[in-house]
C-alpha positions as CSV (number, residue, x, y, z in Angstrom):
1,X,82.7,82.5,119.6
2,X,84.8,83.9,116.9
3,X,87.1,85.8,119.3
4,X,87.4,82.7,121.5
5,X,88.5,80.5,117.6
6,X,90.9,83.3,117.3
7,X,92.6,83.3,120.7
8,X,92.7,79.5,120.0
9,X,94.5,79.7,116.3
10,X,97.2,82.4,117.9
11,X,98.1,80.1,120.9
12,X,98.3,77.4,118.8
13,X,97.9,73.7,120.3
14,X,101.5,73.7,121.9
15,X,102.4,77.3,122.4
16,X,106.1,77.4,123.8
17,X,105.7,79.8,127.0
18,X,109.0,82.0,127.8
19,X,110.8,79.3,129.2
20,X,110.5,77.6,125.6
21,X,108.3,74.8,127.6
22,X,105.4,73.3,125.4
23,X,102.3,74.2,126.9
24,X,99.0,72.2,125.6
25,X,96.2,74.5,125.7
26,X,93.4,72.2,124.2
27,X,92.0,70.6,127.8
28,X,91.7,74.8,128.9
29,X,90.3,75.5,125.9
30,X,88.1,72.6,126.1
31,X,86.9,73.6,129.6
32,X,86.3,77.3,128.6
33,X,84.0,76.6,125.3
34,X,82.2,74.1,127.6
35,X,81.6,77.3,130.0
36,X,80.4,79.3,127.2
37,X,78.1,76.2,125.8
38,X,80.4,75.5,122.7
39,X,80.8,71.8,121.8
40,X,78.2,69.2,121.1
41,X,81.1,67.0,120.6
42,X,83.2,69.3,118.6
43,X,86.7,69.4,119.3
44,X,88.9,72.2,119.9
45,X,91.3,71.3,117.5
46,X,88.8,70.9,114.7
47,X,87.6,74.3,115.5
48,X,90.8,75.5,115.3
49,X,91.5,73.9,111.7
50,X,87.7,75.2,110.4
51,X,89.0,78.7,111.3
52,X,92.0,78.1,109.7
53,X,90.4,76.7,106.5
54,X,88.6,80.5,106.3
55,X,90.9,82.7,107.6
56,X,91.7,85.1,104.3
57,X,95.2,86.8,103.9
58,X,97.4,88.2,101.7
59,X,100.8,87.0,101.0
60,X,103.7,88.6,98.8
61,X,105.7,86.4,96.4
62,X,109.1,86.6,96.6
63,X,110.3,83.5,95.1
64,X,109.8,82.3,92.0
65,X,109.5,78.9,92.7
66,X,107.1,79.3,95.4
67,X,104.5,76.8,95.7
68,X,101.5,79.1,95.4
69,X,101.7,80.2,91.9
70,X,101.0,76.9,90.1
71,X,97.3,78.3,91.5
72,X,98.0,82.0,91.0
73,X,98.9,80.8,86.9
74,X,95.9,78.7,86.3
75,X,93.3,81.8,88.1
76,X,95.4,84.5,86.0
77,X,94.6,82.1,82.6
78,X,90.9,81.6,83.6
79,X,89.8,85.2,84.5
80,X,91.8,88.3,82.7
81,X,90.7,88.5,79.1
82,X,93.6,86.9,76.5
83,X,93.3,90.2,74.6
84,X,94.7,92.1,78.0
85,X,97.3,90.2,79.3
86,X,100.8,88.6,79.3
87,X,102.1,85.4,79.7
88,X,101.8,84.4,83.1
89,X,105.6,82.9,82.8
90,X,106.3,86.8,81.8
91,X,105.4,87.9,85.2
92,X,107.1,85.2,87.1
93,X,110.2,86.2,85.2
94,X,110.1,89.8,86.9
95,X,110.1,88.3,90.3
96,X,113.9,87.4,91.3
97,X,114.9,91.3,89.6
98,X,112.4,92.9,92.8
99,X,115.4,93.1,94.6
100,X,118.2,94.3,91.7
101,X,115.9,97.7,90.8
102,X,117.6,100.8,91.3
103,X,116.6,104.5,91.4
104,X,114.2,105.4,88.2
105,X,113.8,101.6,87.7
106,X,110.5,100.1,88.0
107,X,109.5,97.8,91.5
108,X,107.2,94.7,90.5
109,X,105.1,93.6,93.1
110,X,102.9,90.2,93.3
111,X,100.5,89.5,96.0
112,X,98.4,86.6,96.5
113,X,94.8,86.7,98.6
114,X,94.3,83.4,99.8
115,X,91.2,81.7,101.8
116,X,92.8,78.8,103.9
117,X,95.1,77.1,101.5
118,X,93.2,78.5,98.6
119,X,94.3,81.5,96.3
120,X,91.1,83.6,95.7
121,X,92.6,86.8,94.1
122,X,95.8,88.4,93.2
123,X,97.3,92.0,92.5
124,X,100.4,92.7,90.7
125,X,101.6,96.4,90.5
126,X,104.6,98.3,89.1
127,X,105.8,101.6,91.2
128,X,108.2,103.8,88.8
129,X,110.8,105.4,91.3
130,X,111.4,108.8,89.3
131,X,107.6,109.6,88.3
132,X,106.3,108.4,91.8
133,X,103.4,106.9,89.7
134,X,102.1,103.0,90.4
135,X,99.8,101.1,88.0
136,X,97.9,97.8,88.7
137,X,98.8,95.5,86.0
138,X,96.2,93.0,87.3
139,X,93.6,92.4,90.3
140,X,92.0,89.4,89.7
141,X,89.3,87.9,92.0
142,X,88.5,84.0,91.9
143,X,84.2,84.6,90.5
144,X,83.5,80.8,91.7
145,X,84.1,81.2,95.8
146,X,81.2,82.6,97.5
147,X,81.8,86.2,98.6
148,X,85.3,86.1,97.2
149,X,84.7,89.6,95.5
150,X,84.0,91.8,98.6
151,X,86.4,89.5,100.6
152,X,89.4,89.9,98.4
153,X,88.8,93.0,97.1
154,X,88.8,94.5,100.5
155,X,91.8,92.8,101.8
156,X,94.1,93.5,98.5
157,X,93.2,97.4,98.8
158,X,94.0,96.8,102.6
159,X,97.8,95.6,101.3
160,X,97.8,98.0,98.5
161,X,97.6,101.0,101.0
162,X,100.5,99.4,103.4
163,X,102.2,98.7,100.8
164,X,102.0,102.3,99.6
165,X,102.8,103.4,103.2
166,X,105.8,101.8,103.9
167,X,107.3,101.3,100.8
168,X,106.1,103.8,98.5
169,X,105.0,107.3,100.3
170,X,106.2,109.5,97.9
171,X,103.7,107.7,95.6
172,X,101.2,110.9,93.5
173,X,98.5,108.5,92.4
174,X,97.8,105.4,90.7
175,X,96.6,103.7,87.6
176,X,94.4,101.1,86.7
177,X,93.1,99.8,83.1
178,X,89.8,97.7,83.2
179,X,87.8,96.5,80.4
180,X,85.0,98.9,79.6
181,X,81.4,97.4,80.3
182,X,79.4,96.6,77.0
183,X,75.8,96.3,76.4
184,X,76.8,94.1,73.4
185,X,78.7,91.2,75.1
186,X,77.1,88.6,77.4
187,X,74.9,89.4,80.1
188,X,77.0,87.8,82.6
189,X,80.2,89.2,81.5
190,X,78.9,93.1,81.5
191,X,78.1,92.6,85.3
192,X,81.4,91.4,86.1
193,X,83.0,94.5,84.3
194,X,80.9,96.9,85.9
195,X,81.0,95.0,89.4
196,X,84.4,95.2,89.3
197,X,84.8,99.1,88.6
198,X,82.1,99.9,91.6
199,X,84.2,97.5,94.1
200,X,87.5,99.0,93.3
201,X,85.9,102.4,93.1
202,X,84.1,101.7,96.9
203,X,87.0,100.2,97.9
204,X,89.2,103.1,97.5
205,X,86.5,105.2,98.8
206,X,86.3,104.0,102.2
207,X,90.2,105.0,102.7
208,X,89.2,108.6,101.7
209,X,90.3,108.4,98.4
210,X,88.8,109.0,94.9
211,X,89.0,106.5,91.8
212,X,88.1,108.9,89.0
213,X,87.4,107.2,85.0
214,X,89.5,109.7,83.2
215,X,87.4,110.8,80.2
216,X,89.2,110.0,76.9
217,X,89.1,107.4,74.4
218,X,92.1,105.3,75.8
219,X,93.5,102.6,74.6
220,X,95.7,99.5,76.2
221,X,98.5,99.0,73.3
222,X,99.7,95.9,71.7
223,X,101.5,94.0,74.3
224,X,104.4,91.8,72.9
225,X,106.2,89.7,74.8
226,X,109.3,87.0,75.1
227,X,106.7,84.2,74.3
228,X,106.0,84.4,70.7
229,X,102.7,86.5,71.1
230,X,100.9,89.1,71.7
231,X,98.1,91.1,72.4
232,X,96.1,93.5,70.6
233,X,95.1,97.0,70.6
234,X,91.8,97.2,73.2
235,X,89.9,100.1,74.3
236,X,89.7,100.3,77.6
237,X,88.4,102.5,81.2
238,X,91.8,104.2,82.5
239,X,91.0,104.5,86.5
240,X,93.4,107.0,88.3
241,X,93.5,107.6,92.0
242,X,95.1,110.9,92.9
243,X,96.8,110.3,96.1
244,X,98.7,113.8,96.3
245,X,96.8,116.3,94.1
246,X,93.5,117.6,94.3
247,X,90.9,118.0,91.1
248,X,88.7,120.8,92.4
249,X,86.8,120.9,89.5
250,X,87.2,117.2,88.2
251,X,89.4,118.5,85.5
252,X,93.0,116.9,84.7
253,X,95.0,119.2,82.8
254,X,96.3,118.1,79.1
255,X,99.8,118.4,80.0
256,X,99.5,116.0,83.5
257,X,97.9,113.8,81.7
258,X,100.2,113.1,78.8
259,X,102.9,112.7,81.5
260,X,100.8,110.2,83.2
261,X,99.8,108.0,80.0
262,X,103.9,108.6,78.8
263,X,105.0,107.0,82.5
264,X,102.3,104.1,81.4
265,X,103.5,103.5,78.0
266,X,107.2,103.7,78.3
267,X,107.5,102.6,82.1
268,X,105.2,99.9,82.0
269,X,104.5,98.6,78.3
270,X,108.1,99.7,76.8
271,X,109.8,97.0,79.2
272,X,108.1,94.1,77.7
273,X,110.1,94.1,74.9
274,X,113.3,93.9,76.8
275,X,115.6,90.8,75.1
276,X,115.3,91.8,71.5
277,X,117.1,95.6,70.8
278,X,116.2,95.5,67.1
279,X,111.8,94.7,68.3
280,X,112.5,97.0,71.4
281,X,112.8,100.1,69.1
282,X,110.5,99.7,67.1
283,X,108.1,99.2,69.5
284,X,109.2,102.3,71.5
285,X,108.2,104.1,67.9
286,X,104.9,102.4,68.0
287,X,104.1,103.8,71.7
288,X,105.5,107.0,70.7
289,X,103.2,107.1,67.9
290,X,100.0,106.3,69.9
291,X,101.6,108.8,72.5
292,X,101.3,111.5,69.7
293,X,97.6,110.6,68.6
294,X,96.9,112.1,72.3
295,X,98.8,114.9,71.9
296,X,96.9,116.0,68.9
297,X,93.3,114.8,70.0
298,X,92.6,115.9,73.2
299,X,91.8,118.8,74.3
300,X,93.5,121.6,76.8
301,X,91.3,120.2,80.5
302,X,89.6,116.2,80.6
303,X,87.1,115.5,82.9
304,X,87.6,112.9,85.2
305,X,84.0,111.5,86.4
């Protein structure tokens, strides 16, 4: 039945043919689900609008004034943790500059999963042109719609890999910060941390890819922003997916890795401090600071597990 639903949603209800004539399609489509014992009073065009009302895709936002992201604002508030995250007016703000980043600039990318007219989930990410390194910001999956976590999760990493194919090739791996699971919070709450670790880890997986936890004491830093606020320092899991580079031994080298966590703080956290030059500085001496702490601490080869 499903592939008859689908051949129903692509003609539409008046499908111009090549003439640019309306066709209706609804009395054929009647008679074939009749054939194949679909009906029991059921319309065709109902049908049509109950497949439409589940269909799940993802969409990119260009705009920002596009209608979608009242939803995408009030999700983003309700499920990633204060102590991690922006303003959701900050993000919105990076939107019109997509198109005005040049070479060794960073390209800001928003996409929305949606279910029907519904936003279920969403996935910013930031692609530095000169390291060839992308971090997710934020994947965020709407807990209270049944299913949503494998549906989204598996149709986001589905757009983060054409994404990556046709925009980004040249891309050597990505990074992803997620809160660490602790036996200490709520029940609830330490599921969702570690179900969202093993989904993005199976996820990546299935496209023949590895999500590593590299093995160090990392932490997100202090996020200020344009908004009067900010976050704090948080210890969090840093998630890296080699997309270039192999790890025979599941060993990262010291020297990579401060490269990769120098791309994270000064291409994706430095930029958050971007209208004040006196605050920008000195938070450029804060990152280089925490920068140095690695430096010091860890040692010449980190396990990634």
């Amino acid at each position: 039945m499903l592939n008859w639903i689908f051949i129903a949603d692509t003609l539409g209800a008046n499908s111009p043919n090549k003439s640019g004539t309306g066709i209706n399609w609804t009395p054929y489509l009647s008679i074939l689900l009749s054939i194949l014992g679909i009906g029991g009073g059921v319309s065709v065009i109902q049908i049509i609008k109950s497949w439409r009302n589940k269909k799940v895709y993802v969409k990119e936002i260009t705009k920002a004034n596009d209608d979608d992201l009242h939803e995408f604002i009030d999700l983003y508030e309700n499920i990633i943790s204060e102590n991690t995250r922006i303003t959701a007016e900050e993000i919105i703000e990076w939107i019109p500059k997509k198109k005005l980043n040049k070479k060794k600039e960073v390209t800001h990318n928003l996409f929305l999963c949606k279910q029907g007219n519904k936003v279920i989930g969403f996935l910013k990410t930031m692609y530095c042109n000169d390291s060839n390194y992308m971090f997710i910001a934020y994947l965020g999956i709407d807990k209270e719609v049944a299913n949503a976590r494998k549906i989204a999760s598996k149709y986001m990493v589905n757009k983060l890999e054409s994404s990556l194919k046709k925009n980004f090739s040249k891309c050597q791996g990505i990074f992803f910060e997620v809160e660490a699971p602790n036996d200490k919070i709520e029940v609830a709450e330490n599921q969702q941390r570690k179900a969202k670790i093993r989904l993005f880890k199976e996820a990546i997986k299935k496209r023949g890819h590895i999500a590593y936890e590299v093995d160090i004491k990392y932490t997100q830093p202090e996020i200020p922003n344009n908004y009067q606020s900010s976050t704090k320092d948080e210890e969090l899991i840093l998630l890296y997916v080699p997309l270039k580079i192999k790890y025979p031994q599941n060993l990262i080298s010291k020297k990579h890795l401060i490269e990769s966590l120098q791309f994270i703080y000064f291409k994706i956290y430095a930029p958050t401090h971007h209208k004040d030059k006196e605050m920008d500085e000195l938070y450029k001496n804060y990152l280089a600071s925490k920068l140095e702490e690695y430096k010091k601490n860890l040692p010449d080869k980190i396990k990634l597990k």
